[in-house]
C-alpha positions as CSV (number, residue, x, y, z in Angstrom):
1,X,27.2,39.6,-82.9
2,X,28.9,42.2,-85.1
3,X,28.7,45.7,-84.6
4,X,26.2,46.5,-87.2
5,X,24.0,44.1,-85.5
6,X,24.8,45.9,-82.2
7,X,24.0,49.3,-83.5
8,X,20.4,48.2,-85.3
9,X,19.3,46.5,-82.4
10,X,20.0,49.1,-80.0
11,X,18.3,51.5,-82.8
12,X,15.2,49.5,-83.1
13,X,15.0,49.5,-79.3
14,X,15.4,52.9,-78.7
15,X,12.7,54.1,-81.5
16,X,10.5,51.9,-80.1
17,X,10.6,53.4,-76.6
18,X,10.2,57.0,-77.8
19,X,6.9,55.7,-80.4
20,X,5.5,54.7,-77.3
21,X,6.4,57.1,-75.2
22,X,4.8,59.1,-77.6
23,X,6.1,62.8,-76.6
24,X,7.4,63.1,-80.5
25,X,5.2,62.6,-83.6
26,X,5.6,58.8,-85.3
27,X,7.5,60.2,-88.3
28,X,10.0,62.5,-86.5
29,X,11.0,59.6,-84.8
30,X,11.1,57.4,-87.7
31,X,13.2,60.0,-90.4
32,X,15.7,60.8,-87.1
33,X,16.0,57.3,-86.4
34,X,16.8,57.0,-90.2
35,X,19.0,60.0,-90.3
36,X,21.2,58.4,-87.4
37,X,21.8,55.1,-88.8
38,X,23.1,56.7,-91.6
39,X,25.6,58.9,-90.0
40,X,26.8,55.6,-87.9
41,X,27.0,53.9,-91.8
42,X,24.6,50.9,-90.8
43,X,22.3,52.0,-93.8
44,X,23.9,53.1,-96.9
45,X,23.4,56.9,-97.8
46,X,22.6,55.1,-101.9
47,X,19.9,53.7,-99.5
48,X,18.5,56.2,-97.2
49,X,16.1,56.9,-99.1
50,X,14.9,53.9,-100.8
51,X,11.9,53.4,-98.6
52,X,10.3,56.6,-100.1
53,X,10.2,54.6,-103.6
54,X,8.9,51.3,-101.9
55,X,5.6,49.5,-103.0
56,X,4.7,49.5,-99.7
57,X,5.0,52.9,-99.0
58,X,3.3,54.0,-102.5
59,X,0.6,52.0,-102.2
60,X,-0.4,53.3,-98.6
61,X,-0.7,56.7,-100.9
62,X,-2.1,55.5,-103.6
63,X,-5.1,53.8,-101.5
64,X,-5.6,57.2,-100.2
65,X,-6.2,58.7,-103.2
66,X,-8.2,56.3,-104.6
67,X,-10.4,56.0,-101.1
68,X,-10.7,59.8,-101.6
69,X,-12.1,59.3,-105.4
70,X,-14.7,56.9,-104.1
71,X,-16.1,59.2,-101.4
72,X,-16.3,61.9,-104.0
73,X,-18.2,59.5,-106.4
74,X,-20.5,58.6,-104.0
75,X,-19.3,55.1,-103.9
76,X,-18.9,55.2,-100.5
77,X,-22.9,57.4,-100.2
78,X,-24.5,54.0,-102.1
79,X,-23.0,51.3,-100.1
80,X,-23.4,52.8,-96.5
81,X,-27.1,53.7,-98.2
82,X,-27.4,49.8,-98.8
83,X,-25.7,48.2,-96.0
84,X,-24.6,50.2,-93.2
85,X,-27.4,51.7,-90.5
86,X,-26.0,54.6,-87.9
87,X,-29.0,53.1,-85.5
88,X,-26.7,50.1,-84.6
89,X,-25.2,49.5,-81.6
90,X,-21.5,49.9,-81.6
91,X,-20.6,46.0,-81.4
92,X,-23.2,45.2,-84.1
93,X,-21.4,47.7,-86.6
94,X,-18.2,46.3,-85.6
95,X,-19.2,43.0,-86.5
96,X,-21.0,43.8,-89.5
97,X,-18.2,45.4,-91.0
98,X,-15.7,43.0,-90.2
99,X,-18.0,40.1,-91.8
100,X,-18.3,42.3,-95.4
101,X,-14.2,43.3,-94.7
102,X,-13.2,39.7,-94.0
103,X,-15.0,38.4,-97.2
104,X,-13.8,40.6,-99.4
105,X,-10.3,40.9,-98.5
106,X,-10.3,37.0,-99.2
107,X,-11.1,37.5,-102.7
108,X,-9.0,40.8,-103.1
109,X,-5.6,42.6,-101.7
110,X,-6.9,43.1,-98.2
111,X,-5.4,46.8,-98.5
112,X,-8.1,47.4,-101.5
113,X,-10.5,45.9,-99.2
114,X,-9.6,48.5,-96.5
115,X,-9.3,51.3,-99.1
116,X,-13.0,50.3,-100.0
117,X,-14.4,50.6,-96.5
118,X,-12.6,52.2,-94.9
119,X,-14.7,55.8,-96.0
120,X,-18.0,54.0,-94.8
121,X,-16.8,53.6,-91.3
122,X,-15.8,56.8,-91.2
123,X,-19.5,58.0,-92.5
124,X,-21.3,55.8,-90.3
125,X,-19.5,57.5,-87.4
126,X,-20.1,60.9,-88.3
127,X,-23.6,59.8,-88.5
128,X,-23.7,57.9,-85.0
129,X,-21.8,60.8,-84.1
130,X,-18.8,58.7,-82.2
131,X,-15.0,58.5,-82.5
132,X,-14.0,57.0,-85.3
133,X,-11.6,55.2,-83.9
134,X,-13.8,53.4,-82.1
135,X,-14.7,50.9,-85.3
136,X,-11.8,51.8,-87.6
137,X,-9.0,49.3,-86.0
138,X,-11.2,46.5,-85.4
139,X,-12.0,47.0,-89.6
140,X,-8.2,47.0,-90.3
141,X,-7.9,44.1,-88.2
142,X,-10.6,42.3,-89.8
143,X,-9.5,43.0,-93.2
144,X,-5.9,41.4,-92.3
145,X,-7.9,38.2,-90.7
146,X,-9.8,38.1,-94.1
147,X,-6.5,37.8,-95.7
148,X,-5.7,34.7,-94.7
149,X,-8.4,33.0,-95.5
150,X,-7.3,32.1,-99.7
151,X,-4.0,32.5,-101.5
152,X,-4.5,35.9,-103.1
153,X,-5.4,37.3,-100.1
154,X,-2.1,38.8,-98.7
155,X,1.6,38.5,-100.2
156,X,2.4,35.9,-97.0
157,X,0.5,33.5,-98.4
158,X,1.5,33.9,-102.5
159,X,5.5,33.8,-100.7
160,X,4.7,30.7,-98.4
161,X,3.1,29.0,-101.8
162,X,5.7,30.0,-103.9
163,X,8.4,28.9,-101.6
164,X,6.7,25.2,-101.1
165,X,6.7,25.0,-104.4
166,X,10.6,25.8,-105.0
167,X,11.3,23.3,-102.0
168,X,9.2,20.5,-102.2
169,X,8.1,20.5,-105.4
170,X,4.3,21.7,-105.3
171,X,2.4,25.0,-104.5
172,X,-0.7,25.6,-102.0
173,X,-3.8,26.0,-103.8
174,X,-6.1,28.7,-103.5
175,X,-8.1,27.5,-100.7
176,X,-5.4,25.1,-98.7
177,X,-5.3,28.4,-96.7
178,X,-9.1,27.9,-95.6
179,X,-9.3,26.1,-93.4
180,X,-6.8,27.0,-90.7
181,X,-7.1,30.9,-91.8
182,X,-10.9,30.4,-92.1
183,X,-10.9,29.1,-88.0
184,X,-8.2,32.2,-86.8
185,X,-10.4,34.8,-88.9
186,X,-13.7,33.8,-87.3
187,X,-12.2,33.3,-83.9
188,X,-10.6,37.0,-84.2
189,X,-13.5,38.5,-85.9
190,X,-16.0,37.3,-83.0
191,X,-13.1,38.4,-80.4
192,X,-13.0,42.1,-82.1
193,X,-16.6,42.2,-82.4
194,X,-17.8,41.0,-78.8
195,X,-15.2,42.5,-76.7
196,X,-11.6,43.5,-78.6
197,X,-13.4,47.0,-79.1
198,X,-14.0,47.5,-76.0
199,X,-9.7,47.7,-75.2
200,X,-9.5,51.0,-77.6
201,X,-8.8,53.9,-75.9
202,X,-11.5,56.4,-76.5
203,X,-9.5,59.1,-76.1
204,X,-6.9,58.7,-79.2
205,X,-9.7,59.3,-81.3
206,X,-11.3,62.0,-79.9
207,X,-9.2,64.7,-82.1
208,X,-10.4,62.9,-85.2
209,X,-13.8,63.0,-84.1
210,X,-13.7,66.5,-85.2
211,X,-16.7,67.3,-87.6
212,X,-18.3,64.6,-86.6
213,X,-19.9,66.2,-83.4
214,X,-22.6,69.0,-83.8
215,X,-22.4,70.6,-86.7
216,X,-24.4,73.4,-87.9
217,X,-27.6,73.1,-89.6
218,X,-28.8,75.5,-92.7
219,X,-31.9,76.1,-94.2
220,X,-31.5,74.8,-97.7
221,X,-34.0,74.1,-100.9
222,X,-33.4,71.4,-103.7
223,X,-35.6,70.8,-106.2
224,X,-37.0,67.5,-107.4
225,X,-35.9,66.7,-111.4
226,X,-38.2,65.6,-114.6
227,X,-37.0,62.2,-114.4
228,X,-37.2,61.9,-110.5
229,X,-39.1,57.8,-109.4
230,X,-40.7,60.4,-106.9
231,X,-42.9,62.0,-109.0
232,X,-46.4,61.7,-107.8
233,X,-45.2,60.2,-104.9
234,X,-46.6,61.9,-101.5
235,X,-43.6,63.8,-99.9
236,X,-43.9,61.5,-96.7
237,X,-42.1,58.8,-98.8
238,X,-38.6,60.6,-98.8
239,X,-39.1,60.9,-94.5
240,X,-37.3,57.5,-94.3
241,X,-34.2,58.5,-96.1
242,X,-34.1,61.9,-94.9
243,X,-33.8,60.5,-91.4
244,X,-31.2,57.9,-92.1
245,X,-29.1,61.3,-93.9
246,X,-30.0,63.1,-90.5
247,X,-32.0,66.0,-93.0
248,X,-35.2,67.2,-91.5
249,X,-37.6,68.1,-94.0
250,X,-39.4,71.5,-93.4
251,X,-41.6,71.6,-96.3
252,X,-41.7,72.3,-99.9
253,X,-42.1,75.5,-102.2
254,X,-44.1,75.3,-105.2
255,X,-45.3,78.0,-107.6
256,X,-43.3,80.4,-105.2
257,X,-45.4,79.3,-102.2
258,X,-43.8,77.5,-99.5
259,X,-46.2,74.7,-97.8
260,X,-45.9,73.3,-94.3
261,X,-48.7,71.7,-92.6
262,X,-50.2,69.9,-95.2
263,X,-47.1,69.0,-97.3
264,X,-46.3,65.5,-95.9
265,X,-49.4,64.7,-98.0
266,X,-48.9,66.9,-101.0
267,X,-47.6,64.6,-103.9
268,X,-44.7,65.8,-105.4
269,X,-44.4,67.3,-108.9
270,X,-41.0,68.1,-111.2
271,X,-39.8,71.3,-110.1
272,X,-41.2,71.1,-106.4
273,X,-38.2,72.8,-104.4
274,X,-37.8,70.7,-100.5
275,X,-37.1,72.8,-97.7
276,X,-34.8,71.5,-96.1
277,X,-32.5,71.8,-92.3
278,X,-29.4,70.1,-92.3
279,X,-25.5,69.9,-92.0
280,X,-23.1,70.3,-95.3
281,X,-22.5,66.8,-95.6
282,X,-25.6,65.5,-94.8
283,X,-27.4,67.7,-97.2
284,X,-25.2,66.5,-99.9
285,X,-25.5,62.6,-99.2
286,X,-29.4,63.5,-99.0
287,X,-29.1,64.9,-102.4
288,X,-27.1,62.0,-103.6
289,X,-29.3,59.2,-102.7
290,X,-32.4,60.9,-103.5
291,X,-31.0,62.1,-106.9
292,X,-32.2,65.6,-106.6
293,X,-31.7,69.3,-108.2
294,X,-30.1,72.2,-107.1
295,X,-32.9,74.9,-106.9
296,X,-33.3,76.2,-110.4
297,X,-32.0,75.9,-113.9
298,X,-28.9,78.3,-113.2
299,X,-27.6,76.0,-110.3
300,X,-28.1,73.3,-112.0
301,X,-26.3,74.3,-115.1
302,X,-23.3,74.9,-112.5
303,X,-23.2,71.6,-111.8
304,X,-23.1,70.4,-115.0
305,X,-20.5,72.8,-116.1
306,X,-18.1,72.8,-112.9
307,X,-19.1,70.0,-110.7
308,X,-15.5,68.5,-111.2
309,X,-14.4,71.3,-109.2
310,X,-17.1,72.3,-107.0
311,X,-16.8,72.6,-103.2
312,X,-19.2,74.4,-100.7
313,X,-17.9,77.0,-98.1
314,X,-19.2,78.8,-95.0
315,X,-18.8,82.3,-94.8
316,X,-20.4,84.4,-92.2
317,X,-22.0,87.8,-93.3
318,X,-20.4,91.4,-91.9
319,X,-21.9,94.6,-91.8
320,X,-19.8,95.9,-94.6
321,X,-20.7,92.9,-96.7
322,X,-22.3,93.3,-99.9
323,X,-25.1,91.1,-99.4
324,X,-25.8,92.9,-96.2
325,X,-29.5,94.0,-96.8
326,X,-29.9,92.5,-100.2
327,X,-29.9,89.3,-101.3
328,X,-28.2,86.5,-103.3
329,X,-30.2,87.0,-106.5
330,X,-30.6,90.7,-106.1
331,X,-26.2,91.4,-105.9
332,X,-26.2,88.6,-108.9
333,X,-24.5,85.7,-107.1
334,X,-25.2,83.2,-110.2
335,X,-24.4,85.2,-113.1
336,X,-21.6,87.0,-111.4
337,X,-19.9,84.6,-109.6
338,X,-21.3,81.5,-110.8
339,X,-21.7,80.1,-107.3
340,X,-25.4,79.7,-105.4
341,X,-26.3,80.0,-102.1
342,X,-27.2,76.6,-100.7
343,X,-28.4,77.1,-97.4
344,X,-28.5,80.3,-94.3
345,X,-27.7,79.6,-90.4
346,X,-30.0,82.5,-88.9
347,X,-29.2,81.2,-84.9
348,X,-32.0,79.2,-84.7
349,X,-34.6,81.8,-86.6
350,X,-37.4,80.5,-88.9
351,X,-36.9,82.0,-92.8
352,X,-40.2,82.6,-94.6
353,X,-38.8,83.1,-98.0
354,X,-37.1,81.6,-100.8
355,X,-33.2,81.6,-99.9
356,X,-32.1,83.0,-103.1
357,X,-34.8,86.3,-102.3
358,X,-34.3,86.5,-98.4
359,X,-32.5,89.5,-97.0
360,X,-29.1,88.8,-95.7
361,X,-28.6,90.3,-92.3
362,X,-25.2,90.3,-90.2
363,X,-24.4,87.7,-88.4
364,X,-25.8,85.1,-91.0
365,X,-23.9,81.8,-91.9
366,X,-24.1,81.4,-95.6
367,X,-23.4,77.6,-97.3
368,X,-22.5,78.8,-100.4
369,X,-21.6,76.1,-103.7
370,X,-18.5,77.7,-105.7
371,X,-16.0,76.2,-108.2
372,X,-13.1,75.4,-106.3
373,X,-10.9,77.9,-107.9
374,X,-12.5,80.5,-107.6
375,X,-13.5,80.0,-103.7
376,X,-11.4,82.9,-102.6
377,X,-12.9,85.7,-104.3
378,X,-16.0,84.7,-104.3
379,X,-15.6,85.0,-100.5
380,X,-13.8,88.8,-101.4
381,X,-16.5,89.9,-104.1
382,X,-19.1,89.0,-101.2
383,X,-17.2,90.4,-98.7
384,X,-17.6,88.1,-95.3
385,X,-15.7,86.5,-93.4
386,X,-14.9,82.4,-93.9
387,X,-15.3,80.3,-91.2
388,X,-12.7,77.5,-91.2
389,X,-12.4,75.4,-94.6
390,X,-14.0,72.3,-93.2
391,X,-12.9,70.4,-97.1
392,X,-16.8,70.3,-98.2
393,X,-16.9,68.4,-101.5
394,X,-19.5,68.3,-103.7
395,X,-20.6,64.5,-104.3
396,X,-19.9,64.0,-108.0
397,X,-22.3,61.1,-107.9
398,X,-23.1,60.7,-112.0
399,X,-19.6,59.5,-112.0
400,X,-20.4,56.6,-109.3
401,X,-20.4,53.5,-111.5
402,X,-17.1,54.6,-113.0
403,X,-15.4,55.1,-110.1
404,X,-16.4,51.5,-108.6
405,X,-16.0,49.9,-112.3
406,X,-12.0,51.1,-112.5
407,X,-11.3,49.9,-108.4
408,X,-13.0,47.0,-109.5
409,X,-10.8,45.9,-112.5
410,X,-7.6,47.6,-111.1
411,X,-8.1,45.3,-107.8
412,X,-9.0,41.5,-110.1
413,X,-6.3,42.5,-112.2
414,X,-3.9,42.8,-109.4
415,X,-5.5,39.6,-107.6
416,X,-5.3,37.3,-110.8
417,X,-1.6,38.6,-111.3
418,X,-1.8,40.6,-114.2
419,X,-0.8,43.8,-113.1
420,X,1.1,44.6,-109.6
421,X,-1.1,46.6,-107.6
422,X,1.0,49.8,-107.0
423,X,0.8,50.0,-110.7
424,X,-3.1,49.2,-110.6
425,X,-3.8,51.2,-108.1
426,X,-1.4,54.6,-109.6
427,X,-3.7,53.7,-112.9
428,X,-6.9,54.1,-110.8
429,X,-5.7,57.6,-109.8
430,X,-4.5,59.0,-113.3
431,X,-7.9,57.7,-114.4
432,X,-9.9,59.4,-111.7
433,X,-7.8,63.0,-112.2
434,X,-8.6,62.1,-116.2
435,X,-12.1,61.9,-115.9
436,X,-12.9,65.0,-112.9
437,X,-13.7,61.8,-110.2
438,X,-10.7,63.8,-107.9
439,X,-9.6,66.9,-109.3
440,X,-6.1,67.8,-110.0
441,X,-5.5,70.7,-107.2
442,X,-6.6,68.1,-105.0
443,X,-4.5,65.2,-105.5
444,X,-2.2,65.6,-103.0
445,X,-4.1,66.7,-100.2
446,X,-6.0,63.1,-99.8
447,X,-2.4,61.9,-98.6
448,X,-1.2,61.5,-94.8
449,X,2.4,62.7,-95.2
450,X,3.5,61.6,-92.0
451,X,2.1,58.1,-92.4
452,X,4.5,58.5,-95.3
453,X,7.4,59.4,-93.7
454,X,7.0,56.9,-91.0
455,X,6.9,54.1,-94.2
456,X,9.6,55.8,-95.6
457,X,12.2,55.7,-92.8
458,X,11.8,52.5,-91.4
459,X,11.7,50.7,-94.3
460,X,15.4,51.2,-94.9
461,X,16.0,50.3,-91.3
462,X,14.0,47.4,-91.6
463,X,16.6,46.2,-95.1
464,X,19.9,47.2,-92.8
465,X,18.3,44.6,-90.0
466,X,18.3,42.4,-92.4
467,X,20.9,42.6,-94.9
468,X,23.9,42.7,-91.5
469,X,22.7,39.4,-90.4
470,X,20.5,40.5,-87.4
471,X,17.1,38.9,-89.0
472,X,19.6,35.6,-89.3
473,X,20.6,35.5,-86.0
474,X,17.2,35.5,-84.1
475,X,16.1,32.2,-86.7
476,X,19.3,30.6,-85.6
477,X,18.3,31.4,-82.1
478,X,15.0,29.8,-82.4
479,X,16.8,26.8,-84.0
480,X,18.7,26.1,-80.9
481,X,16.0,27.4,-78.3
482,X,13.6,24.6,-79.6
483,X,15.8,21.5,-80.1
484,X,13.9,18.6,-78.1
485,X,11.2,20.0,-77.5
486,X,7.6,18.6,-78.4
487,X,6.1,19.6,-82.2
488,X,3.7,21.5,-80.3
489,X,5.3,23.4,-78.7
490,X,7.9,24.3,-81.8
491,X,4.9,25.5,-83.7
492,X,3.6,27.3,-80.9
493,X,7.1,29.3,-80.6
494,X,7.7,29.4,-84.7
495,X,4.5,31.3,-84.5
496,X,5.3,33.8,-81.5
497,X,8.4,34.5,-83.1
498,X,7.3,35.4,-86.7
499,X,4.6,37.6,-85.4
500,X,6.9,39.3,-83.4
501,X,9.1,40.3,-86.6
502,X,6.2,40.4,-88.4
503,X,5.6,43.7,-86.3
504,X,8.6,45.2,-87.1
505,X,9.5,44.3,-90.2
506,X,6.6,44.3,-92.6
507,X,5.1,40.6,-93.2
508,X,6.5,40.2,-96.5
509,X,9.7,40.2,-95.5
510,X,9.6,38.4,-92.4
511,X,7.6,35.7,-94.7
512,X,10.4,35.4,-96.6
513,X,12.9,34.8,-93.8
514,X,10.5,32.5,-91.7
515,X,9.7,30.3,-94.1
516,X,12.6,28.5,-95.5
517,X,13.7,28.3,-91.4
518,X,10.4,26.7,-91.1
519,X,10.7,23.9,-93.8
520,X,14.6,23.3,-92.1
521,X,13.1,23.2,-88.7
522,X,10.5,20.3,-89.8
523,X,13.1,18.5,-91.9
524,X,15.3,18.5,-88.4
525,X,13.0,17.0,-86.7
526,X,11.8,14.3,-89.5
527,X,8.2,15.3,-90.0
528,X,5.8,17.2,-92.5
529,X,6.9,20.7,-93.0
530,X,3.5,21.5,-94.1
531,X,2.4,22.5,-90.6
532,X,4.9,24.9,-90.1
533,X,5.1,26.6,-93.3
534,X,0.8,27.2,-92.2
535,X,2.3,28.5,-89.0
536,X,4.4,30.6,-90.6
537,X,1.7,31.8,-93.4
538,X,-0.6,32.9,-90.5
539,X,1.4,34.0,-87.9
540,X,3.2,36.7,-90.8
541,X,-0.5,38.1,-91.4
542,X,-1.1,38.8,-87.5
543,X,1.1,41.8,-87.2
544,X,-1.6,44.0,-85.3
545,X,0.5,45.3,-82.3
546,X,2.1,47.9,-84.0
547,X,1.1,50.4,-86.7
548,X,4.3,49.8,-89.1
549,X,3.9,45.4,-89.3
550,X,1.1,45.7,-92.1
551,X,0.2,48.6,-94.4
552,X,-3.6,48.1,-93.1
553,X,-2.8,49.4,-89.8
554,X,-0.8,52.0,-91.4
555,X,-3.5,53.7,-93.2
556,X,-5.4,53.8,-90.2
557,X,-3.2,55.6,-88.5
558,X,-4.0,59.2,-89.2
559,X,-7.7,58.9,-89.7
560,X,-8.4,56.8,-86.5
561,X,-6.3,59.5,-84.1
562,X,-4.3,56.9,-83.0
563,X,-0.9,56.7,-81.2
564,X,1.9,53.6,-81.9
565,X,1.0,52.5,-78.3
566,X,-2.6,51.8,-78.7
567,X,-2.1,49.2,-81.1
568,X,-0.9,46.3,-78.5
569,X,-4.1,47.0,-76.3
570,X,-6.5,44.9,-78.7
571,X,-3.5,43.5,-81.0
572,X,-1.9,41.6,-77.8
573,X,-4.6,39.1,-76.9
574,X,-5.6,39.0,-80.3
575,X,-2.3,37.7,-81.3
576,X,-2.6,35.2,-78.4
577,X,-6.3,34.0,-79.4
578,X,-4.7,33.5,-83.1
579,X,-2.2,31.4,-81.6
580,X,-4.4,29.4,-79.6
581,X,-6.6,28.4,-82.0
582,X,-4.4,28.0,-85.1
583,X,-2.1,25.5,-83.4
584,X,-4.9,22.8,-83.0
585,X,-6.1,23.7,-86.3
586,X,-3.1,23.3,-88.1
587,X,-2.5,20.0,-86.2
588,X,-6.2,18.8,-87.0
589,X,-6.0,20.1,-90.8
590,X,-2.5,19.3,-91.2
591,X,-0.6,16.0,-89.6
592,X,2.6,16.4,-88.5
């Protein structure tokens, strides 16, 4: 062992104690880590840095950005309308969006897949009002099982098909994959589902689960349009969807009279305004799936005009505010300030008239829609006092259909090979900033930095490992540890071993040094290296003990509140149940 090799391992060791240990943020860890190996000259100084500029590490941005431009779109609004229900029992979620995650990461990069649902979870937990973090691993983890279900589903699989191809002569067609990948996804998906959920730590995500708790409710009015399917419709019909939105609606205000009582039954007409109670977010998504107005022709000529840069803040009103004792149309809030006052928090308190006419009195929370860049005096004109930015985005949700349509043909034109997807992906974002889907200011405020970083340092670490021999050694190790043994049992330890460098390194790589040992290890022992390049080709894809073995569990990360040490608790005896079914499979499917 040369002294390089020394130095890495001990490295890798040590950064590996203090991510778990967990006293010092994943990315401090990672860039010192970095930082030291170059000092000791085991990583180039040309090199330090190259991780920064690695596909991996720009597409873990990229998807961000992109996940961020379908929420905005409403993307995100029409399939959790469609599919997803907050009324579902934890394991039944779980399970439902691992099924939709695993099928469509078969057919597409399983990191578009997760970029795609990844906003629902997220939704539907805010709705069901519980951790995120609860659901969100178990949908990375099903999105990676997904992957190895067809040949365009992860880079292991294109590498392992490529390689066969270079050594003995033919590729693995799309679906040679199936059927041991379609036995270890369905055993892991039913594991994660029925009990792997359950081995989360609950408090990880509790920090995440900001927002997602009580949140408090205004007293808004949106008005139903010309063209609105609801027209003529009794106003009981919209109780359904106002529910699943968590909106309570009040009432409605017609003619400038506000019904209660008797407006369940009262058919509605264009122009009818609904009372309504709810949170920011909820009263957007309400609007969004029931396609309705803001409350007159001036707010709604807002959001034509701005509503690629429209956000909503809470400010709370002061007794030397301007609206103190006056109201929103009587200081000119529209036609000053283009902005509109969407809802009022009055503690509780019952308010009798139209918002844009009832008098403002200290102590009032005002939800107030304002183009983004001018936010901050709009806040000084008024002259309260913001509450916290919470990041409340006005759903852009005309632009839906183009929002899905460019994911959609970045995503098949990075599956069928005609683009790479960095590229794909970086296309999807210029196109969203092009057409208002994300606006410009906000670009790069949809990215986890430290996730970054974290990407960014060990990637270079993860080259040195390899480039001084180390990755070398342990394959020449498992050479000589499994001479004489049954085929079994090789398979059984080619697969323990590649998942283990799998979680360090990321899978591509360790694919790419696996393989070729796996094809020599069959030839050694004079039968069909088939079997082990499948062992390789799965056990590459079932990196889910740490955070850093697939970019899936990467982009989880920050969202779910998660620590490098929670990984392991449901990645461990999922990594054993992938094991214990795939070796019979792969003995069944494919004869040694």
């Amino acid at each position: 062992m040369t002294l390089n090799q020394i130095i890495l391992f001990s490295l890798f060791g040590l950064v590996f104690v203090m991510l778990i240990w967990g006293r010092l943020r994943y990315d401090i860890v990672a860039f010192s880590a970095l930082l030291v190996a170059v000092v000791l000259g085991v990583v180039p100084s040309s090199e330090a840095f190259a991780g920064f500029g690695h596909p991996a590490t720009l597409v873990v941005a990229l998807v961000l950005v992109v996940s961020a431009g379908l929420v905005r779109s409403g993307a995100v609004f029409l399939i959790t309308r469609t599919l997803i229900n907050a009324s579902r029992s934890l394991g039944s979620h779980i399970a439902l969006m691992g099924f939709v995650g695993g099928v469509l990461s078969a057919f597409m990069n399983n990191v578009a897949a997760l970029a795609l649902l990844m906003p629902v979870d997220i939704q539907t937990a805010r709705k069901a009002k519980r951790a995120v973090g609860l659901s969100l691993m178990p949908l990375s983890f099903a999105t990676i099982l997904g992957g190895m279900v067809t040949l365009i589903g992860t880079p292991p699989n294109i590498i392992i098909a490529a390689i066969r191809e270079q050594e003995l002569g033919e590729p693995f067609k799309m679906f040679d994959f199936a059927p041991v990948g379609g036995v270890a996804a369905l055993a892991g998906l039913l594991f994660v589902s029925l009990v792997g959920w359950r081995l989360i730590p609950q408090r990880d995500a509790k920090a995440k689960s900001e927002g997602f708790g009580d949140i408090g409710q205004f007293i808004a009015e949106l008005t139903v349009p010309e063209e609105s399917k609801y027209i003529d419709q009794r106003l009981q019909s919209l109780y359904e969807t106002a529910e699943k939105n968590d909106v309570a609606i009040l009432g409605l205000l017609r003619d400038g009279k506000k019904r209660y009582g008797t407006a369940a039954t009262t058919e509605l007409k264009a122009g009818d305004a609904l009372i309504l109670k709810a949170a920011p977010e909820a009263l957007d998504e309400f609007r969004t799936a029931v396609q309705l107005d803001f409350s007159d022709a001036t707010r709604q000529d807002i959001l034509t005009t701005d509503s690629d840069g429209l956000t909503m803040l809470e400010c709370v009103v002061s007794d030397t505010a301007r609206v103190n004792g006056s109201s929103a149309q009587a200081v000119g809030l529209a036609w000053r300030q283009r902005s509109v006052l969407m809802g009022i928090s009055r503690q509780g308190k019952q308010i009798t008239k139209q918002l844009r006419k009832t008098i403002l009195r200290p102590g009032d929370i005002l939800l107030i829609l304002v183009p983004q860049e001018t936010a901050d005096d709009v806040i000084n004109w008024l002259g309260c006092l913001p509450l916290a930015d919470r990041g409340l985005q006005v759903t852009a949700d005309h632009k839906v259909w183009l929002a899905i349509g460019l994911f959609v043909v970045a995503v098949f034109a990075a599956s069928v090979g005609l683009i790479y997807l960095p590229i794909a992906l970086g296309f999807v974002v210029i196109a969203y900033i092009l057409t208002g889907i994300i606006p410009l200011h906000q670009l790069y405020s949809h990215i986890e930095w430290p996730v970054v970083v974290l990407l960014g340092s060990m990637i270079p670490l993860g080259a040195a490992l390899q480039s001084s021999g180390g990755t070398e050694l342990i394959a020449g190790a498992l050479v000589d540890l499994t001479q004489g043994m049954a085929p079994w049992t090789i398979l059984t330890i080619l697969m323990v071993a590649t998942m283990t460098l799998s979680d360090v390194l990321n899978n591509t790589a360790t694919t790419i040094i696996a393989a070729p040992i796996s094809i020599q290890m069959a030839q050694s022992l004079g039968v069909n290296p088939d079997p082990f390049l499948m062992a390789v080709a799965i056990s590459a894809s079932a990196a889910f003990l740490t955070p850093i073995g697939h970019k899936n569990n990467t982009l989880i990360l920050g969202p779910g509140g998660y620590s490098f040490g929670d990984y392991w608790r449901l990645g461990l005896p999922l990594e054993i149940l992938i094991v214990t079914v795939s070796i019979p499979a792969i003995l069944v499917v494919w004869p040694l």
